[in-house]
N, C-alpha and C positions, 0 to 999 in steps of 0.2 A: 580828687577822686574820693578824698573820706567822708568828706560831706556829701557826696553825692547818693552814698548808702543810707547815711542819717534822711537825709530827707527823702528815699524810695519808700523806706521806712515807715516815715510819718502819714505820707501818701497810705500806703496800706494798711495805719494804724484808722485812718479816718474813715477810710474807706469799709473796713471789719466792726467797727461801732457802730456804722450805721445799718449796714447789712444783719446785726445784732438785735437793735434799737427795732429794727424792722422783721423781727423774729420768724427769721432765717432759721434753721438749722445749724444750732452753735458749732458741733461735730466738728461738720463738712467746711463751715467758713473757718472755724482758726485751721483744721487741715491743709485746707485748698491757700490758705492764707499764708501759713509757716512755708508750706512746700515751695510754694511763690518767689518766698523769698531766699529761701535757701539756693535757688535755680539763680535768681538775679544775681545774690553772690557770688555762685560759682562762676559764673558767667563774666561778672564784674572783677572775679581774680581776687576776691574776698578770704579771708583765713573762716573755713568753716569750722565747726565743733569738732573734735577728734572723734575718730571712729574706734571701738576696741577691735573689731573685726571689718577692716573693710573689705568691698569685694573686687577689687583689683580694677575695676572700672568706674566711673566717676558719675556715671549716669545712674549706674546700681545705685551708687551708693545713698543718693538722696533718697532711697526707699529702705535704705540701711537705717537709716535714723529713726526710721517708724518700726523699726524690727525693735532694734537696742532699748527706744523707749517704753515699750511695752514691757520689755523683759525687765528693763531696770525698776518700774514702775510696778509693772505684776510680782515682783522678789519683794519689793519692800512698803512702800505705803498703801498702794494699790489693793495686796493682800490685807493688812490691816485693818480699811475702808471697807473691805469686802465682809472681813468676819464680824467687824462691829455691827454692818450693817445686817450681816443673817443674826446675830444676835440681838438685835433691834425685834425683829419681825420676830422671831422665837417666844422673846417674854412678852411680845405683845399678844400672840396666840394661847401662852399659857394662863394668862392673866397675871403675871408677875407686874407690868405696867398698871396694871389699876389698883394689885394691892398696894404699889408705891406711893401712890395717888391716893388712896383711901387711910394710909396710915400719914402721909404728909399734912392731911387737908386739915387734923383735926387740931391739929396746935398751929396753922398757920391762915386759922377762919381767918382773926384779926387783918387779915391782906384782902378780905375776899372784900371789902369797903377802898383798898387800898395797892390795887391790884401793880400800879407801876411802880408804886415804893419796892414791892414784894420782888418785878424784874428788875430797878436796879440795881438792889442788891446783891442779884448773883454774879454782876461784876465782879468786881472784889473779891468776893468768894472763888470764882472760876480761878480770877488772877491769882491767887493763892496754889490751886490746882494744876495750875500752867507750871510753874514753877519745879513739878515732881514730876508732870504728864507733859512734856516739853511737844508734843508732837501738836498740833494746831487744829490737823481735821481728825487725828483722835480724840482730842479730849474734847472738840465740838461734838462730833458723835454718842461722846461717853454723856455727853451733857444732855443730848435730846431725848435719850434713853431712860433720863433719871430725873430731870429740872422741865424739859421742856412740857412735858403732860401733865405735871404740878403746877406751871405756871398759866398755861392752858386753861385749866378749873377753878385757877384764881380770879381769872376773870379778861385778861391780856388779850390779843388775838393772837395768829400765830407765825403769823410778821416780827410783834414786836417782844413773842419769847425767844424767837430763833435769832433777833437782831444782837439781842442781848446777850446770847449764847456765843456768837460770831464774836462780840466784843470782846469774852474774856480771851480771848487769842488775842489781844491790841497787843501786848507789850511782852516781845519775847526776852523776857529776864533770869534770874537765877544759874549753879553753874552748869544744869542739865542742858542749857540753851545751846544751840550748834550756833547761834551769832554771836551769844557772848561768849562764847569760845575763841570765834576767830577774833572779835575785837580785842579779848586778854591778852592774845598771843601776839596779834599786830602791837597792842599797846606798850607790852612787855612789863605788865599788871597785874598779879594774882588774882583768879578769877572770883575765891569769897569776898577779897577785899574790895573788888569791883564792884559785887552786887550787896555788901553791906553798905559801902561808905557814896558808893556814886549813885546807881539804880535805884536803890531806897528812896531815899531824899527827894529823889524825881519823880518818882512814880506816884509815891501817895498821894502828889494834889492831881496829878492828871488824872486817876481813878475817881476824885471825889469829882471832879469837871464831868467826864463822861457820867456819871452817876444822874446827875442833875441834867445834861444835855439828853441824854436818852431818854428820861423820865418827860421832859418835855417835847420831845421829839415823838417819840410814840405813841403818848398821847394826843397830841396833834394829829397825827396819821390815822389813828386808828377812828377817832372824830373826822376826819375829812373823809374818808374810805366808807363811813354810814357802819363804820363796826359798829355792835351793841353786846356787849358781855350780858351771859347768863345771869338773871338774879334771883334765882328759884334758891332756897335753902334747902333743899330736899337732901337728905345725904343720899351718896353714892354707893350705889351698891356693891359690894367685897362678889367678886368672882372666880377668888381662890384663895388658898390658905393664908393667914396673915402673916406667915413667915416667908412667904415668896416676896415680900417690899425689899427686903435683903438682895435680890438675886440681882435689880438692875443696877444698885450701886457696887456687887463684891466685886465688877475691875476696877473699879476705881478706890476701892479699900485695899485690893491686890496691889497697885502701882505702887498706892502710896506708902506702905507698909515694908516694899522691897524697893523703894527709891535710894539711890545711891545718896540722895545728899541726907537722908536720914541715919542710916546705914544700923540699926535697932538688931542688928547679928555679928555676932565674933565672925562669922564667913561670910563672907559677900555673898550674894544672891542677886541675880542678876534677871530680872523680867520686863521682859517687853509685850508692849501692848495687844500685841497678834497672841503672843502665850496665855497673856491673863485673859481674853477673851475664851478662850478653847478651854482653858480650866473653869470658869465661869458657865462656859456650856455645859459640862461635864455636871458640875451642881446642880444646872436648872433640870438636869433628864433625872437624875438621883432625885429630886425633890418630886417630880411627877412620876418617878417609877414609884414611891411611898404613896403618892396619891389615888395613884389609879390602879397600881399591885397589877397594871399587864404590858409585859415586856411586850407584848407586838405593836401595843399604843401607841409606848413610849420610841422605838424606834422608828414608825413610821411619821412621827411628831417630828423626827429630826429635818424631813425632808422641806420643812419650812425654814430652815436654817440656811440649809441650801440653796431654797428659792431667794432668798431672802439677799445669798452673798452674788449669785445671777442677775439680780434687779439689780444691784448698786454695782455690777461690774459693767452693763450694759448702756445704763446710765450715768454713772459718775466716772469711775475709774477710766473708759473710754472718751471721756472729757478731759481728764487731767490730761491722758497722755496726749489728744492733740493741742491743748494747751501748750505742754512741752513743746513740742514740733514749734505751735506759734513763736515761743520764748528763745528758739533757739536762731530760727529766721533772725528777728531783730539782733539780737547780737552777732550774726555772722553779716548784716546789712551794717554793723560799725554804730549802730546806734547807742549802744551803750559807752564807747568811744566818742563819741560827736556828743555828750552830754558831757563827760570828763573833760573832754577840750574846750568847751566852753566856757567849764567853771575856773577852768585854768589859764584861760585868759582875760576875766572879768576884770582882773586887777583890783579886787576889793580886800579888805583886811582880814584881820580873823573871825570877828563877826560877822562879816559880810561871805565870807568862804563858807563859814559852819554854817549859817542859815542854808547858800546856794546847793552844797551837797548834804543836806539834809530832807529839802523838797526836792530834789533830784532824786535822792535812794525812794522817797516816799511815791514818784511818780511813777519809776522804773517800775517797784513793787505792784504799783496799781497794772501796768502794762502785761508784765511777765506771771503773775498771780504766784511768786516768789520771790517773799523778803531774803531767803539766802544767796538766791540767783543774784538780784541787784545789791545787796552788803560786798559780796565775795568779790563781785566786781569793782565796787569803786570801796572799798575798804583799806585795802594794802598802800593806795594813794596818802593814807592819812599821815603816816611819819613824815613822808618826804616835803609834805604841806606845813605841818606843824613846825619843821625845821628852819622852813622857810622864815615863817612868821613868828620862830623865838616862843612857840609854845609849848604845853603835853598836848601829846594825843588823846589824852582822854578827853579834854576839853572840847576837842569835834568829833570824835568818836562814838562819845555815848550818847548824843542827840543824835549821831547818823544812824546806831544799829537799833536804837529805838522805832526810828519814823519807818527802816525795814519790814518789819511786823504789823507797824500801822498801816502800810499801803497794802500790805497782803487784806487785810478785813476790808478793805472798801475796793479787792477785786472782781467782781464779775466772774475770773476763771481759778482765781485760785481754789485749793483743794476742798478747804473747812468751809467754802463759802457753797462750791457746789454740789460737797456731801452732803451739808446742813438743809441745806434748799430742794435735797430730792426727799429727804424725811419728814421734812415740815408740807412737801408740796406745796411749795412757793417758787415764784420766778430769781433767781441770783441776782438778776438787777433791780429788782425791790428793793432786795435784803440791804443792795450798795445803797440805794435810795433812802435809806434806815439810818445807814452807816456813816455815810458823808459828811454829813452837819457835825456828829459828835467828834467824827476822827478831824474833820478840819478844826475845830475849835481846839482838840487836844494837843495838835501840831502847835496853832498858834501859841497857845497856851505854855506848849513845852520850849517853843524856841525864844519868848518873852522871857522866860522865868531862868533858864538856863543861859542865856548870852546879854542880859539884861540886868 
């Protein structure tokens, strides 16, 4: 009977790609698709997802799941996605976006010859960023806000600034990460010591790998697609103060200045992303109440802020959550189970185990559009494996909670993929089309270099 889920599963996994692939209405397919399966489970006597409130009847309750995930979803990332997004549209109506753009352009001509150099580079950089801004579809959004309209007027299309941008979320590292969390504590590893002496050493060549594969990849696409970059030298014209270039990167000067692994105050201070947005707002109305000296402007100027976190609830947020509902199906179908049992019976050694549940976490991630969904699940597996086999756990550990992060960026439903995809206005399965080549070569790459 456990396999029997696994593979209702896979049926429905085949069947929702194509239905996708043949753009369907995403919504309604992973909705109509999770519910599906959550029904089959119950039906099949399957352990569904725990309910905080359920409602006493069993029929309710699979409409329960769609309650709890909105609510869980609206309290915490949902709300974040929402503010970054109204303040997307905010500095883009003030002209704070073009003066970023207009004060970037002019020390980084040198790129406008050299337009893909210019997007690989913010790999690295991002990944640097990830590191303080640990949230995936915040600091993608923080990114489209501030790199993406730079990268834009360099010359790029907007495929391949946004694919780029999706990248710096590959590799969730450092001790703010919630996966290097759980892998420290499964390891029973201090988590600096983790991410100086293990993460380091690994990451840097995968960074230079995608670097090189992106640059090539997107230039390819963007030549096969009939793109053709601007090549007028004409400068851009400033359509507000040159002190508003400040406004789209001060949350991302906010984070990083009050990031716990910096910790630059005798008293912690503690901010998160949804805060530093709303103090950032707060700025941008100060900065146009000096400019235009009429408080009724400037308050009715807010209402773009508003509209702005409406669009991205209507569109993205309401994607995540039925994303959820999908992620939640598969797992109550045994599927995440029916992968664990299979690597558990392969019979292969420690190389053979660490590559197996390494393309497994990385597959799951691609499925569920959550690398913490698929770690947390087959994660706690790792001691009892390694024990087997006379190893440490870190030795499969940190190529598993690596390729986590990686399967999220070449998702389809995950969060940073289909917040980034409603600002760029581009399709998410593009962006994976973007994505695929570099993340696959950076797997190979990383499970060569690490078990080799």
């Amino acid at each position: 009977m456990s396999y029997l889920g696994a593979i209702i599963s896979l049926l429905v996994i085949v069947v929702t790609g194509r239905l996708l692939l043949k753009k369907y209405n995403p919504h309604a397919v992973l909705l109509v698709s999770g519910m599906l399966m959550l029904i089959i489970a119950q039906v099949l006597n399957y352990n569904l997802p725990i309910l905080k409130d359920p409602t006493g009847y069993s029929g309710f309750n699979l409409f329960r799941y769609i309650k709890e995930s909105f609510s869980k979803t609206n309290a915490g990332v949902g709300l974040m996605i929402m503010a970054i997004g109204g303040f997307v549209a905010y500095i883009d109506k003030i002209g704070a976006s073009n003066a970023l753009v207009y004060v970037a352009m002019k020390p980084l001509k040198f790129f406008k010859k050299r337009p893909y150099i210019a997007a690989s580079v913010v790999i690295p950089i991002g990944q640097l960023l990830f590191t303080a801004i640990p949230s995936a579809a915040g600091l993608g959004l923080l990114l489209m806000a501030s790199m993406f309209p730079i990268l834009v007027n360099l010359g790029v299309s907007r495929l391949s600034a946004v694919s780029v941008i999706t990248a710096t979320t590959a590799f969730g590292i450092g001790p703010a990460s919630a996966i290097t969390a759980s892998a420290t504590n499964i390891a029973g590893i201090d988590t600096i010591l983790f991410f100086l002496n293990y993460q380091i050493p690994l990451i840097w060549p995968l960074s230079i790998v995608m670097m090189i594969t992106y640059y090539f990849v997107n230039r390819y696409y963007d030549k096969k697609n009939g793109f053709e970059k601007d090549i007028e030298t004409k400068e851009i014209e400033l359509k507000a103060p040159i002190i508003y270039a400040l406004v789209p990167v001060l949350p991302i000067i906010l984070l990083i200045v009050f990031s716990k692994i910096f910790n630059f105050f005798s008293v912690p201070i503690s901010l998160d992303t949804t805060t530093a947005m709303f103090i950032s707002l707060f700025v941008a109305l100060i900065c146009e109440l000096f400019k235009t000296k009429n408080i009724k402007t400037v308050f009715d100027s807010l209402k773009t802020f508003w509209n702005g976190m409406g669009n991205i609830f209507k569109t993205v947020v309401t994607l995540i959550i039925t994303a959820d509902i999908f992620a939640k199906g598969l797992i109550s179908l045994g599927f995440i189970d029916g992968l664990l049992d299979l690597a558990q019976n392969l019979g292969l050694g420690t190389i053979g185990i660490g590559v197996v549940m390494t393309v497994m976490i990385f597959l799951a991630s691609m499925l569920m559009g959550s690398g913490n969904a698929s770690f947390f699940a087959f994660g706690p597996l790792v001691p009892k494996i390694a024990s087997k086999l006379g190893v440490e756990s870190t030795s499969i550990i940190l190529p598993m909670q690596l390729s986590a992060s990686m399967g999220r960026t070449v998702s389809p439903i995950a969060g940073v993929i289909i917040a980034t995809a409603e600002i760029a206005k581009v399709s998410t399965i593009a962006i994976v089309k973007r994505n695929i080549i570099p993340l696959l070569v950076a797997l190979v790459v990383m499970l060569t270099y690490h078990f080799i």
